[in-house]
C-alpha positions, 0 to 999 in steps of 0.5 A, spaced: 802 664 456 795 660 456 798 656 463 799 663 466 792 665 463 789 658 466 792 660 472 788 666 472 782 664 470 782 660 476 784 666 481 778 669 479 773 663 479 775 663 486 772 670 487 764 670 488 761 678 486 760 679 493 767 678 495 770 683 489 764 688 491 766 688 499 774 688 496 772 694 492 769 698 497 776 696 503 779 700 497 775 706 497 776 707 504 782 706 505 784 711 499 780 716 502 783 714 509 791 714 505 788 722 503 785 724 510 792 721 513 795 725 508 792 731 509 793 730 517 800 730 516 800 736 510 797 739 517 801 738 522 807 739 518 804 747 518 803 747 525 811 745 527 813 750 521 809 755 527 811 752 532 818 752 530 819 760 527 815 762 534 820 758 537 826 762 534 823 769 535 822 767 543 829 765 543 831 771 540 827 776 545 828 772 550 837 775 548 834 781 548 832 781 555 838 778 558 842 783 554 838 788 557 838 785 564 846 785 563 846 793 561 841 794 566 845 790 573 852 792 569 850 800 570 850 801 563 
């Protein structure tokens, strides 16, 4: 145990405050670009949902239109 913590007093020898405060800050912004991502995503995600349902309505009155073409060109 007192080897490990020897060990990580070592590793926090090696860092100066500056180098902790810049660490500290890259973290901040990349947490916040791992939210935005996310939130980009969350809304892209809705727009296929859109996308997806639009799709099925327009292959649906896309049938209805060749069924009526099928009555209109049969006679019927």
């Amino acid at each position: 145990m007192g080897q490990l913590l020897g060990q990580i007093r070592h590793l926090e020898a090696c860092w100066s405050d500056e180098s902790v405060t810049h660490l500290v800050e890259q973290n901040a912004q990349f947490q916040q670009r791992v939210q935005q991502l996310s939130q980009d995503l969350r809304q892209v995600e809705e727009r296929l949902q859109a996308a997806r349902t639009n799709n099925r309505f327009q292959d649906r009155r896309i049938a209805q239109l060749e069924a009526q073409l099928l009555e209109h060109s049969s006679g019927g």
